[in-house]
N, C-alpha and C positions, 0 to 999 in steps of 0.2 A: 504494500500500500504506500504509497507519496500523498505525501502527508509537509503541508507547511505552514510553520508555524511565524507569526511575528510577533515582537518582544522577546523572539526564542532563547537572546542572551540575556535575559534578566531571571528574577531571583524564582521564580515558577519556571517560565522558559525556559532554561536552561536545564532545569531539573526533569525539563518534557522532551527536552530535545534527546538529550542521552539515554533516558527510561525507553520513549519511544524506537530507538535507532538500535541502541546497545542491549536494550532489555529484550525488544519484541521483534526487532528483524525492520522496522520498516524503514524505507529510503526519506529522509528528511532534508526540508527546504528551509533555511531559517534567513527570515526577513530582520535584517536590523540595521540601524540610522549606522551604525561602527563597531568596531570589535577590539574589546579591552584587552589591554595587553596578554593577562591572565586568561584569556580565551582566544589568545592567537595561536596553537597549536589546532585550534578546531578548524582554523581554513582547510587541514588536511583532510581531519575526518567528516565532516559534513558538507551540502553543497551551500553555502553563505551568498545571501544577495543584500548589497548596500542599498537602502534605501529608506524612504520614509516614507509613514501612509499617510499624511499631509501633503503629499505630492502626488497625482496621479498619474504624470509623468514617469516615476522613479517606479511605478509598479506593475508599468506594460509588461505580461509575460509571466509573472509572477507565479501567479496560479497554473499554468499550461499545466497539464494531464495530471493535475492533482487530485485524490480521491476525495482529502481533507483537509480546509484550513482552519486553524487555530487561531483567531483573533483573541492576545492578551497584552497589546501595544497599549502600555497606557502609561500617562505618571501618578506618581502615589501619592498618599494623602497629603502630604507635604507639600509636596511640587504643587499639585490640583491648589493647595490655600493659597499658597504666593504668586501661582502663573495661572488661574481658572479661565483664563481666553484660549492658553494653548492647550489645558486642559480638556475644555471642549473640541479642540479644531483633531485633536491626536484621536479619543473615543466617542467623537459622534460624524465629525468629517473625514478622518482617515476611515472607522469602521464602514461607514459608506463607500468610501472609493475601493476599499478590499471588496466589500459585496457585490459593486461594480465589476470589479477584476474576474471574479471570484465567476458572477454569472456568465459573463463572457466565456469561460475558459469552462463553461458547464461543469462546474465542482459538484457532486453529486449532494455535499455535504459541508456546511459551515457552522463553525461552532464560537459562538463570541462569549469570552469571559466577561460577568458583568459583577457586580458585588452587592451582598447584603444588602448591604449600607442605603439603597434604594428602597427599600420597608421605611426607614425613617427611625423614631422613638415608638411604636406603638407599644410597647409592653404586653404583660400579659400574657395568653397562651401562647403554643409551639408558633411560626409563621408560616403560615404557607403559601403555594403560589400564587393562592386566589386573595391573599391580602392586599390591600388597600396600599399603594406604593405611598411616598410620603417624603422624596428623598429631598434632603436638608442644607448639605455639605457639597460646596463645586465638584469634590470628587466624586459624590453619588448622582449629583443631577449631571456631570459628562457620561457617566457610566449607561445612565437609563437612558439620554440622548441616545447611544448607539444601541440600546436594546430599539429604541422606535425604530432604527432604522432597518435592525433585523425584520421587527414586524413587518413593515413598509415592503421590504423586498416580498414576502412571504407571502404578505395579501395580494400587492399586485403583480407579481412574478409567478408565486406559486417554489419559490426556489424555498430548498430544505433550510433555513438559519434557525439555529440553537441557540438558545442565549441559558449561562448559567450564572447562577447570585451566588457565589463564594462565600463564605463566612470567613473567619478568622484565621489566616492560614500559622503554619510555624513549622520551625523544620529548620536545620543547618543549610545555608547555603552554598551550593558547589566553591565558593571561593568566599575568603573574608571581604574582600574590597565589593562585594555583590550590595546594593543599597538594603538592606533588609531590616535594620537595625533598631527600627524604630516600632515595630512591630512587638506586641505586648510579651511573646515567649522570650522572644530574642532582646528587648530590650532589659526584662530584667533579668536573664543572664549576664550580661554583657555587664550590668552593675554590679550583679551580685558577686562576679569574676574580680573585678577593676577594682572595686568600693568595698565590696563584703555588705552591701547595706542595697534595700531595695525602697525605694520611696512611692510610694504610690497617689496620686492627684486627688483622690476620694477616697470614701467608706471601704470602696473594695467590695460591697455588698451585689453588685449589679453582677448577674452572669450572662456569661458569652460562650458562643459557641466558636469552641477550638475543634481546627484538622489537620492533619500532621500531614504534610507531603506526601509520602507514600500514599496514603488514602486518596489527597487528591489524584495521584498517579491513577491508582488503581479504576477510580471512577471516572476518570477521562478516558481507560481502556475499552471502559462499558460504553462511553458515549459516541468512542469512535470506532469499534469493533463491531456495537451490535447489530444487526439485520433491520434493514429498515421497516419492518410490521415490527419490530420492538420499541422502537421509537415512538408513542403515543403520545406525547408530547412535545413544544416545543419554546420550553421553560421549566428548567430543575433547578430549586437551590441543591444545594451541594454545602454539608454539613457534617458534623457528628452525628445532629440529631440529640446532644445531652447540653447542660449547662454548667458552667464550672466558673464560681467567681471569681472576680478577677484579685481576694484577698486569698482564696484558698489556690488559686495558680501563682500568686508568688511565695506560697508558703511552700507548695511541691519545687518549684526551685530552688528553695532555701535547704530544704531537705536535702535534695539532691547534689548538689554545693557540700552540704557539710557531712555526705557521707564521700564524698570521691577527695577531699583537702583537708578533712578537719577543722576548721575554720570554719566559726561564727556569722553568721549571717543578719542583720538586722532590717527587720520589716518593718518601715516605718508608713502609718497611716494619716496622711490630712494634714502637710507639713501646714505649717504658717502662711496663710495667704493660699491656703485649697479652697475649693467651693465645697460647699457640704451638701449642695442639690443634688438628690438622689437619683440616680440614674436607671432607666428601665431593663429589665432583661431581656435578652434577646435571643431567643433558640430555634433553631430551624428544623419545619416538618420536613423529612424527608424520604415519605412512603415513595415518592415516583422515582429517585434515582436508587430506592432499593427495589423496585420492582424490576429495573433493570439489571439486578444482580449486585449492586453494591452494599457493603456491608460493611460499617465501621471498626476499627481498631477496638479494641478491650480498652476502658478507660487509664489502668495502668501502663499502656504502649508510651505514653505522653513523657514519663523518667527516661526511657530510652531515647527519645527525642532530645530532650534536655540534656541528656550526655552528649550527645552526637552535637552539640552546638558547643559544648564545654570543652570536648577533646577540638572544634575548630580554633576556639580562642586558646588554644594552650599551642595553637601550630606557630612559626615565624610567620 
């Protein structure tokens, strides 16, 4: 299967590129603006096209005799606060010009990574995908921009676009210099490493639904392996499916910390100048990407993930 993905070198990317290629056999296209130093041996092993989906120019061809593309070209929550113009032009006008490319070059199969984040605050029970979107944050309304645009194709084309809402991802990134850092597993490793001390912005009370890479792995296998009469939808969050607050996930990394160094850890709650506004919980239904056969990690998998980020920060 040819299969191409863009943002393939970033911190999901690149974890899709190699799984897909090296894990499963298939022939991989990875789309990206340039290629970091620490991923210059991959011009060898992969086929690399320079380019950006801001440009429709730069993506003539792109798609040619591909079974799958992967749209996960996006900037993160950070980039999205400070630059929300290019925010939008990257996941809702490049996602367009790829579904452009993509129809053209009759892709059997498109799949756009979209995020949670696009529910909003509702709280309350599991979400699922008939909830009420509500997104708040430049990074969640670029994100649902390009879910419209999946629709859009869908309705008036009839062409296959997937769109899936992520939850929380976490996981060691194929290289330390990968942006990923700010990210709630990884950030308070990366303290509790550095500092010994984890600080947290609130209560800690609010739970989130965490999913370790491999999982995502696993379920993007389902997405792009299965037979299309399996396919009944075309909208999956993509989840644990459990809740885990975000004071008792830095307390599993404090654990984990001071069973692999010996060293103390301190958890601290609602420094000086936090908000004390209670934040809502947020947990993802997700009956549809288990009817496609996916099935979540045992909620103790999550220590071995946190090792796997602890032996990255202990590398030069």
């Amino acid at each position: 299967m040819q299969v191409l993905i863009s943002g393939g070198l970033g911190y999901l990317g690149s974890h899709l590129t190699r799984f897909l290629s090296d894990g499963l056999g298939h022939r991989l296209r990875v789309l990206a603006r340039a290629v970091p130093a620490y991923f210059e041996n991959w011009r060898d092993k992969y086929e690399i096209i320079l380019g950006d989906v801001t440009d429709k120019n730069q993506l003539a061809g792109c798609c040619r005799d591909c079974d799958v593309v992967l749209q996960l070209a996006a900037l993160d929550r950070d980039e999205a606060r400070l630059a929300p113009e290019m925010a939008l032009r990257v996941s809702a006008t490049g996602t367009r010009n790829l579904l452009e490319e993509a129809v053209r070059s009759q892709v059997p199969r498109f799949i756009f990574f979209s995020s949670f984040q696009v529910y909003g605050s509702p709280g309350g029970a599991r979400l699922g995908e008939n909830t009420p979107v509500n997104p708040l944050s430049d990074y969640s309304l670029a994100h649902y921009a390009g879910e419209l645009y999946c629709r859009q194709f869908k309705e008036l084309f009839g062409f296959n676009a997937l769109r899936v809402r992520l939850t929380n991802a976490y996981g060691a990134p194929l290289h330390k210099n990968i942006n990923c850092w700010t990210l709630a597993v990884q950030e308070f490793c990366l303290s509790a490493f550095g500092h010994q001390r984890i600080v947290l912005k609130s209560k800690g009370t609010q739970r989130r639904d965490f999913i370790s890479i491999p999982e995502i792995l696993q379920a993007t296998r389902r997405l792009i392996e299965s037979d299309p009469a399996e396919i009944r939808h075309d909208l999956y969050n993509l989840g644990s499916g459990r809740g885990l607050s975000i004071l008792d996930l830095a307390h599993r990394v404090k654990s984990v910390h001071e069973r692999l160094y010996g060293q103390e850890v301190r958890v601290e709650v609602m420094p000086p100048g936090a908000s004390p506004k209670t934040q809502p919980s947020l947990v993802a239904d997700i009956k549809r990407i288990r009817n496609l056969g996916f099935r979540p990690n045992p909620p103790e998998a999550i220590d071995q993930e946190i090792i796997k980020i602890y032996r990255l920060l202990e590398s030069p």
